[in-house]
N, C-alpha and C positions, 0 to 999 in steps of 0.2 A: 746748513739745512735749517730753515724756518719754517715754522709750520705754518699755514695759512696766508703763507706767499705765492703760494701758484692757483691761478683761477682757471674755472673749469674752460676745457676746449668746445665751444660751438659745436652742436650739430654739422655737415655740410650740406651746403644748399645743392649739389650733387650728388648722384652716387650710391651705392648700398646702405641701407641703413638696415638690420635686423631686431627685431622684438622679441622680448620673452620677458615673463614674470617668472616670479618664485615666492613660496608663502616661508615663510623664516619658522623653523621646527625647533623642536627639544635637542636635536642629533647636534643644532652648526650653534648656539647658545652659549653665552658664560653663567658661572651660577647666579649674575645678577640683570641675567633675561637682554643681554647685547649680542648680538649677531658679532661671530669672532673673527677675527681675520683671515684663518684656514676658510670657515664659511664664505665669506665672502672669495674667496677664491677659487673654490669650487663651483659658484658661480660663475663667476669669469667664465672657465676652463667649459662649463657645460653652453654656456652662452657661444661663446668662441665654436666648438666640435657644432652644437645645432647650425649654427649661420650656415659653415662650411658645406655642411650635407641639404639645408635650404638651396644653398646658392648651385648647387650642383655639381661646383669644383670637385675632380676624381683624380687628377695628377696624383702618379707616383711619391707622394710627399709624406714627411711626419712631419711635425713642428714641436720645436724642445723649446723651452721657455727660459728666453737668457735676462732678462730683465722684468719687473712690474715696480712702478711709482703710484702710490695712491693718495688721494686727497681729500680728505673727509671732513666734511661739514656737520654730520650728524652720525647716527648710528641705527641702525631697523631693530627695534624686538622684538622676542617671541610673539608669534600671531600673525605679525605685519606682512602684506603684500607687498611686494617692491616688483617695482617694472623695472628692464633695463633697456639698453639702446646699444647697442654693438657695430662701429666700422671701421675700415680699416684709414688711419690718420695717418699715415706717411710709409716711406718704401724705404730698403735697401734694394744691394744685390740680390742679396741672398738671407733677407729677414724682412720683417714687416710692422709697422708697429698696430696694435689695435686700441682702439679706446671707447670704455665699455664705462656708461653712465647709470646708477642706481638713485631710482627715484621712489619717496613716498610717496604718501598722499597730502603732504606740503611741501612737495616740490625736491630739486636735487640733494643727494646726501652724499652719495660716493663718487668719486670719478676716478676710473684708473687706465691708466697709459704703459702698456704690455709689449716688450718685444721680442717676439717669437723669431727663431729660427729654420727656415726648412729644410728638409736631409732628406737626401735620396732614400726611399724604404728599402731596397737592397742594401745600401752600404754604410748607411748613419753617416755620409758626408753631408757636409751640407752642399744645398743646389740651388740653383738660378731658379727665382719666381717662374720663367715660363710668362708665354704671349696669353694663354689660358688664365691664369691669376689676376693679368693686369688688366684684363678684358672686363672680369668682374670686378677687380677692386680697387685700379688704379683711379676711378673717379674722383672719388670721396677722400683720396688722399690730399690731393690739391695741391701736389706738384711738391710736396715736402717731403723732404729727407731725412731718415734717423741713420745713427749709431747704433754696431751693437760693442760698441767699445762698453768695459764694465771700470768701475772708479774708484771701489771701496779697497780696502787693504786690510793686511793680517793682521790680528789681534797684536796688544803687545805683547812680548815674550813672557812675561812677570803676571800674564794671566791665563790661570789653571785654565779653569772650567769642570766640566764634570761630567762621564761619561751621560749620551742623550743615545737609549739602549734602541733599535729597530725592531718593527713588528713583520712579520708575513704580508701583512696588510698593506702596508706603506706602499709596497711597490709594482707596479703596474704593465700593463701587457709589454711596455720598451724593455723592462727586465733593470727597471731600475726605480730609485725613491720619487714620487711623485710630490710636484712641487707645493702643494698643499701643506705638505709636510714640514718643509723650510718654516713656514708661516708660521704652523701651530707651534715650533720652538720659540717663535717670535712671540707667542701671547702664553707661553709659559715663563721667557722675561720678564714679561709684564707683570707676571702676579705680584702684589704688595705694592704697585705705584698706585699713587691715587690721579693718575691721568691715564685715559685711554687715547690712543697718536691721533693728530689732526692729521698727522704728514708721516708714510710711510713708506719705503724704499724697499728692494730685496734683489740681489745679484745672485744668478748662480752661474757658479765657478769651474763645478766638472761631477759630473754625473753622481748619483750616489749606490752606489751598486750592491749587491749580496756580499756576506764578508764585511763591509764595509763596519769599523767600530768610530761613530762619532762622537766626541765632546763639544759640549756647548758651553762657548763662553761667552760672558756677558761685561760689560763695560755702563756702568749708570751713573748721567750725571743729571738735575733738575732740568735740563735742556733738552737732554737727547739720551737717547738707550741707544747703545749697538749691539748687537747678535752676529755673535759667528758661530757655523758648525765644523769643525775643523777634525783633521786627519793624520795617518799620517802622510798621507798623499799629498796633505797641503789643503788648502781653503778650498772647503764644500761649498757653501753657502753662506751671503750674510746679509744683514739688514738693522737698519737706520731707523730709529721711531722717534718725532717729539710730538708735545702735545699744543692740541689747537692753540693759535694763537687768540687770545679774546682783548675787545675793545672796551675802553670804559677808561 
């Protein structure tokens, strides 16, 4: 994992593209006034939900968020406007990737490349996109293919971690932890490093439900941070942080 190895993906010269802004508050904020990573994902997430009811797509679908990679050049602070750009870059059967671009006012800063899964709202299986999805969003894909294969693996055995206790609030009308969540364990990592990540990953594993009692362990070396939230069901969630790479 290198940070500032991966360069942003082009708009498509086809296809949906969706807009939205957001002005960066006191709520999504670190105490040193940087838009946090939970924030910016709740972006995503409200970016993504608006397109969807924009585009007018009403298939029986939910979408559960099996992957997001992000890539970051800079950072929004408090105050700051940020536009972003939202569409859909490649297909599965039965997932889809989106990639959703945050821009100041000099130019790109974030880019993230999201893979959503869709599930039948009756039975939380997952289901076939449908001739309806591909109608709207197959253009802009441009004929590219994802995975929703996930790659990370379980902590070592020789690391604790510490219980990471749940709120009422976490979790959401599916009746389970909303992915936001994952995230913010990920910038509670971070606290005490002196790099905030150029390049940040985050897999999830298997839903995180009521009951559920998580630890969060952590793995830190000048390179890379890893973040697991683990169970004892086995690997909840995890995620990969290193910091920009810089030239000179």
């Amino acid at each position: 994992m290198t940070a500032g190895a991966a360069a942003f993906l082009p708009d498509p010269d086809a296809g949906r593209i969706y807009f939205a802004s957001r002005t960066v508050r006191t709520t999504d904020v670190t105490a040193t006034a940087r838009l946090r990573l939970d924030g910016i994902a709740r972006y995503l997430q409200e970016a993504a939900e608006d397109d969807v009811l924009d585009a007018g797509w009403d298939e029986a679908r939910d979408w559960l968020l099996r992957s997001c990679a992000l890539t970051l050049r800079g950072y929004p602070a408090l105050g700051d406007r940020v536009r972003l750009r939202t569409f859909c870059s490649a297909l599965g059967p039965r997932w889809a990737e989106r990639t959703t671009t945050l821009a100041g006012d000099h130019g790109d800063l974030i880019q993230a490349r999201a893979v959503w899964v869709a599930v039948a709202r009756q039975t939380g299986a997952p289901a076939p996109l449908g001739a309806a999805f591909h109608r709207v969003y197959a253009a802009s894909a441009q004929g590219r293919k994802v995975s929703a294969r996930l790659v990370h693996s379980c902590p070592d055995a020789s690391l604790q971690g510490r219980p990471w206790p749940l709120r009422a609030s976490d979790f959401d009308p599916a009746g389970h932890v909303n992915n936001t969540i994952a995230w913010a364990a990920a910038e509670d990592a971070l606290s005490g490093l002196a790099w905030p990540p150029g390049l940040a990953e985050i897999e999830y594993h298997q839903p995180i439900l009521p009951g559920c009692e998580p630890r969060l362990v952590t793995s830190r070396s000048p390179a890379q941070l890893e973040v697991w939230l683990m169970a004892e069901t086995g690997l909840l969630a995890s995620a990969r942080l290193a910091p920009a790479v810089t030239s000179g």
